[in-house]
CHARMM internal coordinates of N, CA and C (Angstrom, degrees):
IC EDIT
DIST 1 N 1 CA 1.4370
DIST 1 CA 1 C 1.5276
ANGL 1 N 1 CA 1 C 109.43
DIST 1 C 2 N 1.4830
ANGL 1 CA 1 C 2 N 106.05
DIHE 1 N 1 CA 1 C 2 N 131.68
DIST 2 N 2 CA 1.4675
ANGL 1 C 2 N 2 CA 103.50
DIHE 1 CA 1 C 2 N 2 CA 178.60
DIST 2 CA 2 C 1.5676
ANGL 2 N 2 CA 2 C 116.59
DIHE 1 C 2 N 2 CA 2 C -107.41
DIST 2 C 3 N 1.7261
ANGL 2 CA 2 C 3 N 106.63
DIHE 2 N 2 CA 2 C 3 N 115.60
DIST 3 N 3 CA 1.4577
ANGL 2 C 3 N 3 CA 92.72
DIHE 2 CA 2 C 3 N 3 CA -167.94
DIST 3 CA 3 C 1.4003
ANGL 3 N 3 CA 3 C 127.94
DIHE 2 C 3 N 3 CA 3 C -77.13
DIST 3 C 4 N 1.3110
ANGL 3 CA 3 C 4 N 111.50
DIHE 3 N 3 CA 3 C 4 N -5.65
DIST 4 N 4 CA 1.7575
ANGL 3 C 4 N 4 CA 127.56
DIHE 3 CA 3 C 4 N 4 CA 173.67
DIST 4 CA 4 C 1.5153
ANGL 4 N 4 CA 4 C 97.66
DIHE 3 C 4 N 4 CA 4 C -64.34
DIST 4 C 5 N 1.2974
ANGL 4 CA 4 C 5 N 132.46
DIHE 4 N 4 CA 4 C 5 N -41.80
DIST 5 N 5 CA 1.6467
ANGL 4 C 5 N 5 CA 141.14
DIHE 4 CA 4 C 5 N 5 CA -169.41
DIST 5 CA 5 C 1.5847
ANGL 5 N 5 CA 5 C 101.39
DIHE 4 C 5 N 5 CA 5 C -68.27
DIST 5 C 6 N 1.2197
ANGL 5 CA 5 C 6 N 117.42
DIHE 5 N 5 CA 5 C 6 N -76.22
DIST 6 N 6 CA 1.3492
ANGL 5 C 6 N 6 CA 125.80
DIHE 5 CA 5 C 6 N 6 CA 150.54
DIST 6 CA 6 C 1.4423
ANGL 6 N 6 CA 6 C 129.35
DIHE 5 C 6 N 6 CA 6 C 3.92
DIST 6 C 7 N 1.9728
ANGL 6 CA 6 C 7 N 92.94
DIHE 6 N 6 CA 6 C 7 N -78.70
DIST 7 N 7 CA 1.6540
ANGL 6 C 7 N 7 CA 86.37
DIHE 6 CA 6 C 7 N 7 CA 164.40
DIST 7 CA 7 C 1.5605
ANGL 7 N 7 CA 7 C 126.19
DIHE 6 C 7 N 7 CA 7 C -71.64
DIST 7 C 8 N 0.8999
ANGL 7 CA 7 C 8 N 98.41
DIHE 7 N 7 CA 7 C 8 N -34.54
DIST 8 N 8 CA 1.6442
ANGL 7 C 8 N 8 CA 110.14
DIHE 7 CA 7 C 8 N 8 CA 171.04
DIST 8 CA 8 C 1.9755
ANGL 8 N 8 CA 8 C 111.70
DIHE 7 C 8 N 8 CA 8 C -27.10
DIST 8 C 9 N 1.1302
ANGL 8 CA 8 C 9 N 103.54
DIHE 8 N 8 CA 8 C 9 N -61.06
DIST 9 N 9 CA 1.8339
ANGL 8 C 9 N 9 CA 138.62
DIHE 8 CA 8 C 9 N 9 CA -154.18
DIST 9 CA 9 C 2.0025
ANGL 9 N 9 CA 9 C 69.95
DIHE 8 C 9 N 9 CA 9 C -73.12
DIST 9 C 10 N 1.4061
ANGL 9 CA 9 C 10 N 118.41
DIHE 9 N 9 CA 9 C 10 N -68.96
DIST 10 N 10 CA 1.7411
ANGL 9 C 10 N 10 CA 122.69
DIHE 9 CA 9 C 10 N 10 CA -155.52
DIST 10 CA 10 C 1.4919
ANGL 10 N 10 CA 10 C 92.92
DIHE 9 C 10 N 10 CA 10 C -50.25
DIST 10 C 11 N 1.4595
ANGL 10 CA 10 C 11 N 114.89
DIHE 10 N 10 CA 10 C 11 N -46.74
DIST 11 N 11 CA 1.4980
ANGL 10 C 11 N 11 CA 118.07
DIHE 10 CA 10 C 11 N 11 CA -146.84
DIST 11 CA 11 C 1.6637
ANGL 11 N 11 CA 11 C 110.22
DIHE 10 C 11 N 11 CA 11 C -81.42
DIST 11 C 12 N 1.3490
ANGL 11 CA 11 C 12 N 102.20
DIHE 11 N 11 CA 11 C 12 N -37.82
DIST 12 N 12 CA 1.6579
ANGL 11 C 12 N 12 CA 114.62
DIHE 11 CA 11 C 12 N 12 CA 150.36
DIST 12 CA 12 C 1.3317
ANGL 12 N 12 CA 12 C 109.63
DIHE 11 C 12 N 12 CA 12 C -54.16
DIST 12 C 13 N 0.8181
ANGL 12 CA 12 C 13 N 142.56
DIHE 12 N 12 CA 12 C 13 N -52.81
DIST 13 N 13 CA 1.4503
ANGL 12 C 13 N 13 CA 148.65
DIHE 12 CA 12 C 13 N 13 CA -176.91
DIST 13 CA 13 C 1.5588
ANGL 13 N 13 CA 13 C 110.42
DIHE 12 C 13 N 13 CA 13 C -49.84
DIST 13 C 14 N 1.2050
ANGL 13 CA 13 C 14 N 119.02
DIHE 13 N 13 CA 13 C 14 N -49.76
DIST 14 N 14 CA 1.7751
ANGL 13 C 14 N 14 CA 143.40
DIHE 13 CA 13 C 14 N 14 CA -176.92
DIST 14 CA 14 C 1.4745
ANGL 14 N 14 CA 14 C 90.69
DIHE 13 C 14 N 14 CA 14 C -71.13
DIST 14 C 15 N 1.5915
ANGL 14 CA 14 C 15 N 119.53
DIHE 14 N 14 CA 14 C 15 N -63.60
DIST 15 N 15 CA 1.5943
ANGL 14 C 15 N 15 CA 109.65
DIHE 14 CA 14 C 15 N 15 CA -163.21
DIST 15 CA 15 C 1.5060
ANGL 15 N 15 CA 15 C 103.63
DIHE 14 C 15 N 15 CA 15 C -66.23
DIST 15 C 16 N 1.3535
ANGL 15 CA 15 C 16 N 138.80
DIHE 15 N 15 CA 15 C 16 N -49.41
DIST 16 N 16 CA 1.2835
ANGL 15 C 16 N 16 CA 137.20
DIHE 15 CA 15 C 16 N 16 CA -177.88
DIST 16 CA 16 C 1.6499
ANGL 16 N 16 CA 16 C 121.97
DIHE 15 C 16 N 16 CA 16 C -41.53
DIST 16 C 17 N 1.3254
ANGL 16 CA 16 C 17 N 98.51
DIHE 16 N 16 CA 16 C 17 N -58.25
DIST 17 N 17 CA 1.8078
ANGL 16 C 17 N 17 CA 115.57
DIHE 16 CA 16 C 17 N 17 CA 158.87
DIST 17 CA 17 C 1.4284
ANGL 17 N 17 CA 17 C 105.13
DIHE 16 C 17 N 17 CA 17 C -53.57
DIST 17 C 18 N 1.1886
ANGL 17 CA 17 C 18 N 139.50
DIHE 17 N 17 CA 17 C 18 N -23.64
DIST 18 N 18 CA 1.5526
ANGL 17 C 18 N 18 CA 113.09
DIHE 17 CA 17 C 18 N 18 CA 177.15
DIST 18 CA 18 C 1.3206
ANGL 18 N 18 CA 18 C 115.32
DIHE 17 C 18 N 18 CA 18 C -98.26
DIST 18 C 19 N 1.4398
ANGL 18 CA 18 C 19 N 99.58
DIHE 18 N 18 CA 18 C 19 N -21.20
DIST 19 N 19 CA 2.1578
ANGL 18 C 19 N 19 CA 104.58
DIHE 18 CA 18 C 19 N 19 CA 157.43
DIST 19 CA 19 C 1.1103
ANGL 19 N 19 CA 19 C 108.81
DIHE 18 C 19 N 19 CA 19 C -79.19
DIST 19 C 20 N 1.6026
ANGL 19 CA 19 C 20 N 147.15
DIHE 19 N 19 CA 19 C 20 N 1.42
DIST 20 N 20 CA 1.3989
ANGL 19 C 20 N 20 CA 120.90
DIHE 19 CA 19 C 20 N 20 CA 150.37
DIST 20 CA 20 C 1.9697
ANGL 20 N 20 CA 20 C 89.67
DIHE 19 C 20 N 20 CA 20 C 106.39
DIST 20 C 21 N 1.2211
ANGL 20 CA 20 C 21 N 104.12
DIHE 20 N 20 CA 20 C 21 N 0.42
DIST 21 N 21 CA 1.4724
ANGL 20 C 21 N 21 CA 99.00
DIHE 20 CA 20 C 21 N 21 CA -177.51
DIST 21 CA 21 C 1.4805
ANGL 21 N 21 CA 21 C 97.11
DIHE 20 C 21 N 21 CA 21 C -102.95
DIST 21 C 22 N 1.4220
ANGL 21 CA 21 C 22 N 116.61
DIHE 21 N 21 CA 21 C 22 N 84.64
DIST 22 N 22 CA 1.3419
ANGL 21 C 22 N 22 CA 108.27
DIHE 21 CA 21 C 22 N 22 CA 174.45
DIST 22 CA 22 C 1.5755
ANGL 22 N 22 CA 22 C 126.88
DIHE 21 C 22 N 22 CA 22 C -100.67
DIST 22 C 23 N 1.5709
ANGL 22 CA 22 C 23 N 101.05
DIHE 22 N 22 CA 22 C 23 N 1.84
DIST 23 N 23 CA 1.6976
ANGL 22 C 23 N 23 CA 89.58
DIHE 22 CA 22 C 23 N 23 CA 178.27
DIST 23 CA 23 C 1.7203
ANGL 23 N 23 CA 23 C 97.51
DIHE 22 C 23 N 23 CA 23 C -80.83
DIST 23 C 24 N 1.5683
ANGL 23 CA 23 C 24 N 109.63
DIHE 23 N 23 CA 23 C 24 N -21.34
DIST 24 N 24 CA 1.6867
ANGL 23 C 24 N 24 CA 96.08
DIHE 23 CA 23 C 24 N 24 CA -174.83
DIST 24 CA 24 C 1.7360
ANGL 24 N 24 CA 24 C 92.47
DIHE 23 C 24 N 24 CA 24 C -76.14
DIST 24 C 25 N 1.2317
ANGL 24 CA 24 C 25 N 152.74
DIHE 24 N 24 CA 24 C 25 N -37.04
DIST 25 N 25 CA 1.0503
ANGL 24 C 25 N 25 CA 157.04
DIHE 24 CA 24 C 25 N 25 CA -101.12
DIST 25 CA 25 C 2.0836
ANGL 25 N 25 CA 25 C 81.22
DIHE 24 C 25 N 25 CA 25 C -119.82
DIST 25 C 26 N 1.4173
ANGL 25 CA 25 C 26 N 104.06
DIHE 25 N 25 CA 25 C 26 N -28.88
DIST 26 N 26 CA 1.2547
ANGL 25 C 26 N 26 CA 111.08
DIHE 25 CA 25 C 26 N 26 CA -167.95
DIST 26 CA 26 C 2.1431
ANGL 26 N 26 CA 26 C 100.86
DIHE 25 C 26 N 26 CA 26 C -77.71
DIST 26 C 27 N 1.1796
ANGL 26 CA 26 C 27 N 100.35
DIHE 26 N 26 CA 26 C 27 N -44.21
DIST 27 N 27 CA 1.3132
ANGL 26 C 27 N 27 CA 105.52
DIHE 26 CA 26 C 27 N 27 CA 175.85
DIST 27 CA 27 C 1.5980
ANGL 27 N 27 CA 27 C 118.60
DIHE 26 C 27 N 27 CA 27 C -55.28
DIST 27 C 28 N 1.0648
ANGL 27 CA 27 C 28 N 100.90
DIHE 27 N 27 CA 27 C 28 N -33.95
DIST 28 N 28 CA 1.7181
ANGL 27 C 28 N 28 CA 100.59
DIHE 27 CA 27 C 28 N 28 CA -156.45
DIST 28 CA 28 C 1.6713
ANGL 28 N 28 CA 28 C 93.72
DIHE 27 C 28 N 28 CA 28 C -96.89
DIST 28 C 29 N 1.8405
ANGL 28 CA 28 C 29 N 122.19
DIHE 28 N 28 CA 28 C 29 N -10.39
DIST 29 N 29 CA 1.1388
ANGL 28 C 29 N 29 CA 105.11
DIHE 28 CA 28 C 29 N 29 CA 164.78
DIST 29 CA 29 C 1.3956
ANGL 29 N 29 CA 29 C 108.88
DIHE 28 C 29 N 29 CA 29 C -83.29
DIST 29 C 30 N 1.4744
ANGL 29 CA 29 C 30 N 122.11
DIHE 29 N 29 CA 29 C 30 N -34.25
DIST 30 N 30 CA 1.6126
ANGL 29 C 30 N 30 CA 128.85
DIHE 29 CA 29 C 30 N 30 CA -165.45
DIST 30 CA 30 C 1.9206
ANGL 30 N 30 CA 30 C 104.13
DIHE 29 C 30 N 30 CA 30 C -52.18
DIST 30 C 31 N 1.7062
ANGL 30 CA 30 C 31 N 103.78
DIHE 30 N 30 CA 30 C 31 N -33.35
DIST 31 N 31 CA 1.4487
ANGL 30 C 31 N 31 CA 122.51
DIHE 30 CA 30 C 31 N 31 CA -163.13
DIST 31 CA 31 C 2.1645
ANGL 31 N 31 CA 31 C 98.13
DIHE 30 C 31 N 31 CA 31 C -86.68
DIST 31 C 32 N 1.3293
ANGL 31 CA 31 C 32 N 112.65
DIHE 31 N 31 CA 31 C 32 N -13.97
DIST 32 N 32 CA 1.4305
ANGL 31 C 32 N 32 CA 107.40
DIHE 31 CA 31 C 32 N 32 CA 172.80
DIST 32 CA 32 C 1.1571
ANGL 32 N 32 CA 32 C 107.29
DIHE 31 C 32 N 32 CA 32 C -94.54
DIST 32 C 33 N 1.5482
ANGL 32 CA 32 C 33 N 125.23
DIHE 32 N 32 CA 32 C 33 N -38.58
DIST 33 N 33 CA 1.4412
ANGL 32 C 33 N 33 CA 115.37
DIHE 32 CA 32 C 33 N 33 CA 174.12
DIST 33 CA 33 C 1.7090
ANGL 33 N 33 CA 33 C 112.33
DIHE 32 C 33 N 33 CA 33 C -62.91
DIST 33 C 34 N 1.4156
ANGL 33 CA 33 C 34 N 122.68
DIHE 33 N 33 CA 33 C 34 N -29.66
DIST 34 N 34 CA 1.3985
ANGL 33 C 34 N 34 CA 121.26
DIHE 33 CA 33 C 34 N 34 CA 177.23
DIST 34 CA 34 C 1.3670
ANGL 34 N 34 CA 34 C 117.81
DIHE 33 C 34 N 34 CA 34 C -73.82
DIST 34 C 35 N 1.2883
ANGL 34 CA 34 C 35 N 96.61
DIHE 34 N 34 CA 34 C 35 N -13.40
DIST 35 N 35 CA 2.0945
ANGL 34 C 35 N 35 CA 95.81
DIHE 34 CA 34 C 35 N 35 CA 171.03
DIST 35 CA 35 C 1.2692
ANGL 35 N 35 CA 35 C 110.81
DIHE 34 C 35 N 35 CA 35 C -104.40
DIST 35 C 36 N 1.3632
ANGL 35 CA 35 C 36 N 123.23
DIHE 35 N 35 CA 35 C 36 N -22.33
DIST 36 N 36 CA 1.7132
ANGL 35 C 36 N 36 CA 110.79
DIHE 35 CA 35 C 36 N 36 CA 179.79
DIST 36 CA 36 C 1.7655
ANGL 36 N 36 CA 36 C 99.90
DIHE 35 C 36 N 36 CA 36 C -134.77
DIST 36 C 37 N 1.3917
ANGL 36 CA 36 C 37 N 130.56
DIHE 36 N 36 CA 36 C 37 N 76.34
DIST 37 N 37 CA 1.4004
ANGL 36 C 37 N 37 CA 137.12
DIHE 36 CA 36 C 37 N 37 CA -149.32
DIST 37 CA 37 C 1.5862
ANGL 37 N 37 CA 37 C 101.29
DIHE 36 C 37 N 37 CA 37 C -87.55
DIST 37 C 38 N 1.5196
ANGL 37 CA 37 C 38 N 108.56
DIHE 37 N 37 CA 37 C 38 N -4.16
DIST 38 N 38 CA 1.8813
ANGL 37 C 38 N 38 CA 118.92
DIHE 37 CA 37 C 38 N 38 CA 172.64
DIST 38 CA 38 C 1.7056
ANGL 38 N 38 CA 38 C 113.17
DIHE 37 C 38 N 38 CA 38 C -113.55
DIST 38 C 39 N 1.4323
ANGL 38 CA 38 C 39 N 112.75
DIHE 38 N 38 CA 38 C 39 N 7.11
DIST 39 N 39 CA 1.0191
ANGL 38 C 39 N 39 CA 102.03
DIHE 38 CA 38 C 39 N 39 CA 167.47
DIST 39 CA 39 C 1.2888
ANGL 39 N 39 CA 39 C 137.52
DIHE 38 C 39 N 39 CA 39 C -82.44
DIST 39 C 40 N 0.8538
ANGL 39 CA 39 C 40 N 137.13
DIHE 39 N 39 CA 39 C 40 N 121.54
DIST 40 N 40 CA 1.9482
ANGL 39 C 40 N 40 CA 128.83
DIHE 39 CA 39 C 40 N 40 CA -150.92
DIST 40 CA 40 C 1.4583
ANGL 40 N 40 CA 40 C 93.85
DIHE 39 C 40 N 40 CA 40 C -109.83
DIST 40 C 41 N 1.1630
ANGL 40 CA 40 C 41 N 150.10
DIHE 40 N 40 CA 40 C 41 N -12.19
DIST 41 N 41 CA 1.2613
ANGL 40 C 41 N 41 CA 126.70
DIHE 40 CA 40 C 41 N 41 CA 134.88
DIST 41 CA 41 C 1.7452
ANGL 41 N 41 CA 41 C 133.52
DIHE 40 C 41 N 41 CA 41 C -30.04
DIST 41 C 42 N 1.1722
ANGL 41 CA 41 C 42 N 92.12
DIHE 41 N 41 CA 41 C 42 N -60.75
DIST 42 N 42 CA 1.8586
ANGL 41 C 42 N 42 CA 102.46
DIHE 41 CA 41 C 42 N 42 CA 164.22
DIST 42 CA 42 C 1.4645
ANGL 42 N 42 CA 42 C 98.33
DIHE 41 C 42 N 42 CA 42 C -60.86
DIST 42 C 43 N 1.2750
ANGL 42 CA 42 C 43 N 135.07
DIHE 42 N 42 CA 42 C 43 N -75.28
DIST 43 N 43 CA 1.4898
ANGL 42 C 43 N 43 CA 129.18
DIHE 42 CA 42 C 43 N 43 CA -138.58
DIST 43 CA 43 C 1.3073
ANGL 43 N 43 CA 43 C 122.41
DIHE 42 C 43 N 43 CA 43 C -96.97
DIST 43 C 44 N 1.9807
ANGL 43 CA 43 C 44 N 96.99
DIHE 43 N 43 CA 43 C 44 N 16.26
DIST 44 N 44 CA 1.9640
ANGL 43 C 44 N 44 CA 102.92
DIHE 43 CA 43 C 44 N 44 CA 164.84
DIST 44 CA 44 C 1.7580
ANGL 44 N 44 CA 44 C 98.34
DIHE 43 C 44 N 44 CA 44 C -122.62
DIST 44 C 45 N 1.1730
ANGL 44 CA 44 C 45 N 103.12
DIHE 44 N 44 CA 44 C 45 N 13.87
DIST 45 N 45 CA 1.7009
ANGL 44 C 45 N 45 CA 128.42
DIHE 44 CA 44 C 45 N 45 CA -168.46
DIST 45 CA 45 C 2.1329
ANGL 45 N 45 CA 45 C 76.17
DIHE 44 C 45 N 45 CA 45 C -67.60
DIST 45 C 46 N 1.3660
ANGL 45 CA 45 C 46 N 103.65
DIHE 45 N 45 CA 45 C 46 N 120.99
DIST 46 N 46 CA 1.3696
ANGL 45 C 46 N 46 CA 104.59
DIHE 45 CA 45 C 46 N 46 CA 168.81
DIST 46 CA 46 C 1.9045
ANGL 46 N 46 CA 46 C 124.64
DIHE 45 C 46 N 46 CA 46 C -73.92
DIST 46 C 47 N 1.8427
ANGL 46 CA 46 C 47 N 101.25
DIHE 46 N 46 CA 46 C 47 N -25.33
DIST 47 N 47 CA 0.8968
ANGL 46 C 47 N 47 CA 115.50
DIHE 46 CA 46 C 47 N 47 CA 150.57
DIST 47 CA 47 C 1.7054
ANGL 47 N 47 CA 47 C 146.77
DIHE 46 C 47 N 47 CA 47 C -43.35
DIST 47 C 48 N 1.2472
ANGL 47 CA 47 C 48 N 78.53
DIHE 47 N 47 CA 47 C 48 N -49.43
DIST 48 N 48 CA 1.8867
ANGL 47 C 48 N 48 CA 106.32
DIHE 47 CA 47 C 48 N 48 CA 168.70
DIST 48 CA 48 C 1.5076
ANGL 48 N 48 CA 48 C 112.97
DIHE 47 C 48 N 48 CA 48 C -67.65
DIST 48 C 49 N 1.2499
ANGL 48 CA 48 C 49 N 105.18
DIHE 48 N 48 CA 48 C 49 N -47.17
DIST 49 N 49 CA 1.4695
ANGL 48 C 49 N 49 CA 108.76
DIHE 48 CA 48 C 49 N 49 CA -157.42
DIST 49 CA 49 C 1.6883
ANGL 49 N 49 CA 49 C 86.95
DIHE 48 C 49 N 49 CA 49 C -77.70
DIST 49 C 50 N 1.3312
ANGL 49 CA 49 C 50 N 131.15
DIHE 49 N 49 CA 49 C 50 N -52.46
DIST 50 N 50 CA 1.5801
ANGL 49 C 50 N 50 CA 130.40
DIHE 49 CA 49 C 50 N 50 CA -171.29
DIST 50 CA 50 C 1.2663
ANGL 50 N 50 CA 50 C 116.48
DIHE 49 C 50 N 50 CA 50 C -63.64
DIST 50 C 51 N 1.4544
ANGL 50 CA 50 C 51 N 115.13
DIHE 50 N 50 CA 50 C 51 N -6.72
DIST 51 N 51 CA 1.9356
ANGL 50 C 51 N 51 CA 120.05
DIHE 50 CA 50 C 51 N 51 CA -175.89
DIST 51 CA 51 C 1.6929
ANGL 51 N 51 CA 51 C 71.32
DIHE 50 C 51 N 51 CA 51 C -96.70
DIST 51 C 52 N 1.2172
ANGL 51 CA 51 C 52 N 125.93
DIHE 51 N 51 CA 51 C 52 N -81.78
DIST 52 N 52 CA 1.3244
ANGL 51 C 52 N 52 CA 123.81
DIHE 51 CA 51 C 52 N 52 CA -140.99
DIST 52 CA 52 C 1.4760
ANGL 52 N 52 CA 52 C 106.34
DIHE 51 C 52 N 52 CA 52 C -64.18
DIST 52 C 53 N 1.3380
ANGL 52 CA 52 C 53 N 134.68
DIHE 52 N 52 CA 52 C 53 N 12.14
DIST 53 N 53 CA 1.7008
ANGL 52 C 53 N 53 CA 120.04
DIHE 52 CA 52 C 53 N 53 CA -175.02
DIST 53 CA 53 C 0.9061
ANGL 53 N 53 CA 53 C 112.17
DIHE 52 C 53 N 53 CA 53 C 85.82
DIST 53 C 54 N 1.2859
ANGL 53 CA 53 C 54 N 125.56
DIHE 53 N 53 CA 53 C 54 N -15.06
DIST 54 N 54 CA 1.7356
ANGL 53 C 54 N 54 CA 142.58
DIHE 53 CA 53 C 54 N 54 CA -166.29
DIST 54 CA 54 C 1.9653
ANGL 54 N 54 CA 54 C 106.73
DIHE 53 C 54 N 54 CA 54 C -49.53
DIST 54 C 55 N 1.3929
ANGL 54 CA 54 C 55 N 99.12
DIHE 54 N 54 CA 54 C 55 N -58.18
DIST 55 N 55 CA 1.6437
ANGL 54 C 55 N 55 CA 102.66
DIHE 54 CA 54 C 55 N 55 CA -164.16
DIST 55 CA 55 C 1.1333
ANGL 55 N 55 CA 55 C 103.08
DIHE 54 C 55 N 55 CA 55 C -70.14
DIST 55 C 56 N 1.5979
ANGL 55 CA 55 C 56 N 105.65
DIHE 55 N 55 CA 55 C 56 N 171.45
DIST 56 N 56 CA 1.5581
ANGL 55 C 56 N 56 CA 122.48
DIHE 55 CA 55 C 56 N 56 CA -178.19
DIST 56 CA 56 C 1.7285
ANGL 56 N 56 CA 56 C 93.99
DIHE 55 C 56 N 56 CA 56 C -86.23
DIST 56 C 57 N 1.1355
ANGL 56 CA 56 C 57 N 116.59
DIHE 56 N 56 CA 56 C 57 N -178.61
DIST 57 N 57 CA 1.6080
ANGL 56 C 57 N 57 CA 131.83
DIHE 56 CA 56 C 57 N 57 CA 168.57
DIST 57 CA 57 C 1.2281
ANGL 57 N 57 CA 57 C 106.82
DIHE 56 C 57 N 57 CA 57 C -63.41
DIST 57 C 58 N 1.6779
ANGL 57 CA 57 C 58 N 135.36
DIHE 57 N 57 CA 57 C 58 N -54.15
DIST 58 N 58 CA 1.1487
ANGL 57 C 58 N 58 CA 144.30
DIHE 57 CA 57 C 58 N 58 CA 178.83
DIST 58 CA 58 C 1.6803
ANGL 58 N 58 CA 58 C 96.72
DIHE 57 C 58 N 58 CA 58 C -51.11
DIST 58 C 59 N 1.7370
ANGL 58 CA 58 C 59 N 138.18
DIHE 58 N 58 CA 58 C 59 N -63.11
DIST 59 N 59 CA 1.3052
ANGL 58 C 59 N 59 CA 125.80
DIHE 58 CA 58 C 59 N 59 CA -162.91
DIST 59 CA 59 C 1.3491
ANGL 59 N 59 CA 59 C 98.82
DIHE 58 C 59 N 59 CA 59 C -77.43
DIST 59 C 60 N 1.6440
ANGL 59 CA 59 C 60 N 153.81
DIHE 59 N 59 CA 59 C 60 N -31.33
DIST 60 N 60 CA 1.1919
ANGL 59 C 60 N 60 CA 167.65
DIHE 59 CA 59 C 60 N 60 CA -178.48
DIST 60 CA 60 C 2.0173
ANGL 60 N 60 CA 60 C 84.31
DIHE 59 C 60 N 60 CA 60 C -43.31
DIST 60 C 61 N 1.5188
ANGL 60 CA 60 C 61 N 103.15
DIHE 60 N 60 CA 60 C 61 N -79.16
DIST 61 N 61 CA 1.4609
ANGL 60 C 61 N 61 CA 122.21
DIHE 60 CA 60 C 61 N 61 CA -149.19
DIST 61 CA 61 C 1.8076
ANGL 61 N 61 CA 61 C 91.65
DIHE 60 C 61 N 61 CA 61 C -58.12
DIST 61 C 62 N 1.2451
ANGL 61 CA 61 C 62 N 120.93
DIHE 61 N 61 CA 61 C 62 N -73.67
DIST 62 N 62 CA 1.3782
ANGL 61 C 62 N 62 CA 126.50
DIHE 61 CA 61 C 62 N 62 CA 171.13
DIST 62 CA 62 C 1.4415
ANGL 62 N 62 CA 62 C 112.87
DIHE 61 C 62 N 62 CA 62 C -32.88
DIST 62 C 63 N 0.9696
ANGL 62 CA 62 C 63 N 150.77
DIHE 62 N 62 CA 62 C 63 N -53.54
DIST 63 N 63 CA 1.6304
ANGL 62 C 63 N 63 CA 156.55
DIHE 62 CA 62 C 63 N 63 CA -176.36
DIST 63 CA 63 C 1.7026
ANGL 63 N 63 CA 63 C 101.76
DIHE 62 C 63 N 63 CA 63 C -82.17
DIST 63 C 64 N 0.8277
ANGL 63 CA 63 C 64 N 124.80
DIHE 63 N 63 CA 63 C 64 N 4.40
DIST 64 N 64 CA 1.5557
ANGL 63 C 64 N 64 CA 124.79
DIHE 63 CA 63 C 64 N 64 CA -162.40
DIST 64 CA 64 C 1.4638
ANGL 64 N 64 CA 64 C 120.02
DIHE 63 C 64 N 64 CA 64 C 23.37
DIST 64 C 65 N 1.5319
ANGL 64 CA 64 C 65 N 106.73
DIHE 64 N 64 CA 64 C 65 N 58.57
DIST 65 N 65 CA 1.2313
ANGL 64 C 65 N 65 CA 104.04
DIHE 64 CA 64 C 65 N 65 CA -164.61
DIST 65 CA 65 C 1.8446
ANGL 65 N 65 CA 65 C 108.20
DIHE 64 C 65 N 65 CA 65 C -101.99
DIST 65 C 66 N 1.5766
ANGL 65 CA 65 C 66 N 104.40
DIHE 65 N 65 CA 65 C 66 N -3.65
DIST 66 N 66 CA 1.6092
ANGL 65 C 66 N 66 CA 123.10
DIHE 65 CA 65 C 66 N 66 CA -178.81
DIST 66 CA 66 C 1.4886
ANGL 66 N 66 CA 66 C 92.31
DIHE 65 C 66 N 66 CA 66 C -57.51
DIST 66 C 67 N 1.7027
ANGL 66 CA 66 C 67 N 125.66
DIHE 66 N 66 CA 66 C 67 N -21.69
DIST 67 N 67 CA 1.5752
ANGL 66 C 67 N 67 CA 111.67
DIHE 66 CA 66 C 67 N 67 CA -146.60
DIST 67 CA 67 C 1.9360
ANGL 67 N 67 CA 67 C 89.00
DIHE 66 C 67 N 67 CA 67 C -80.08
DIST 67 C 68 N 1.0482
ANGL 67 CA 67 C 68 N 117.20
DIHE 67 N 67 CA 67 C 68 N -9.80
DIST 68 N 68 CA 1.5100
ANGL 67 C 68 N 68 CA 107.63
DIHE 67 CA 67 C 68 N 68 CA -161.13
DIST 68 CA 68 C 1.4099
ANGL 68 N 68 CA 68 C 129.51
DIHE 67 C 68 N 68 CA 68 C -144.02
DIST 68 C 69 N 1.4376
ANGL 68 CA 68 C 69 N 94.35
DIHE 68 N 68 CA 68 C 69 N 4.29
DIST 69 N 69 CA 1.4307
ANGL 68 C 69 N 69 CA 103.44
DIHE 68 CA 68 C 69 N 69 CA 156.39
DIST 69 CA 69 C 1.9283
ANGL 69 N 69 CA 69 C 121.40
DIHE 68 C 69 N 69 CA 69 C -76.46
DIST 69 C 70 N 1.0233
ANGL 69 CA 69 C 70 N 132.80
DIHE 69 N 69 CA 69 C 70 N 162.68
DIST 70 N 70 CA 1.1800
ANGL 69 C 70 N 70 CA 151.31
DIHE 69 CA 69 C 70 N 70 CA -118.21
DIST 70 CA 70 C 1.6406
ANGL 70 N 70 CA 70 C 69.21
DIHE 69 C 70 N 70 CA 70 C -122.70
DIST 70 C 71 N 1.9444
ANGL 70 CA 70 C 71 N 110.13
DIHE 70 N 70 CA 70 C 71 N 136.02
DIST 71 N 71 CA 0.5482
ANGL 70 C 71 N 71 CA 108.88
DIHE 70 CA 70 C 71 N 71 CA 174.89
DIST 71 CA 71 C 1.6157
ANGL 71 N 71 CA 71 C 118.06
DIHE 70 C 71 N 71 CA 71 C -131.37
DIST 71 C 72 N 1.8619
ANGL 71 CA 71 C 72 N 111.63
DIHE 71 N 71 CA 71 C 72 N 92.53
DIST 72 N 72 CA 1.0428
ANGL 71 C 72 N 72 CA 130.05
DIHE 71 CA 71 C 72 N 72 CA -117.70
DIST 72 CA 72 C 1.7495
ANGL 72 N 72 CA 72 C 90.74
DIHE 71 C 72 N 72 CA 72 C -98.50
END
COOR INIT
IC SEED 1 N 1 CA 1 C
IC BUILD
């Protein structure tokens, strides 16, 4: 596992979400948790958890992360 790749995939992930492009922003986090799946940086990442479905309603509503998830 390469952790420069890793961050790479998170940090793309962060810049995409702040242009409002979050279904790509959603990929490139889904693709950091699939390269480092024990890193708990990524996977308490409030970011991460609100692209991926991850949070409860309570961390969704607080993070305002309801505004941009896919509303399926």
């Amino acid at each position: 596992m390469n952790a420069q790749l890793v961050e790479a995939h998170f940090n793309a992930a962060l810049a995409l979400h702040q242009l409002g492009r979050h279904e790509e922003a959603t990929q490139f986090f889904v693709r950091a948790g699939e390269l480092d799946p024990e890193n708990q940086s990524i996977l308490t990442s409030t970011l991460y958890r609100n692209h991926l479905g991850l949070s409860s309603t309570l961390e969704r509503h607080m993070s305002g992360g309801y505004r941009y998830q896919d509303k399926k």
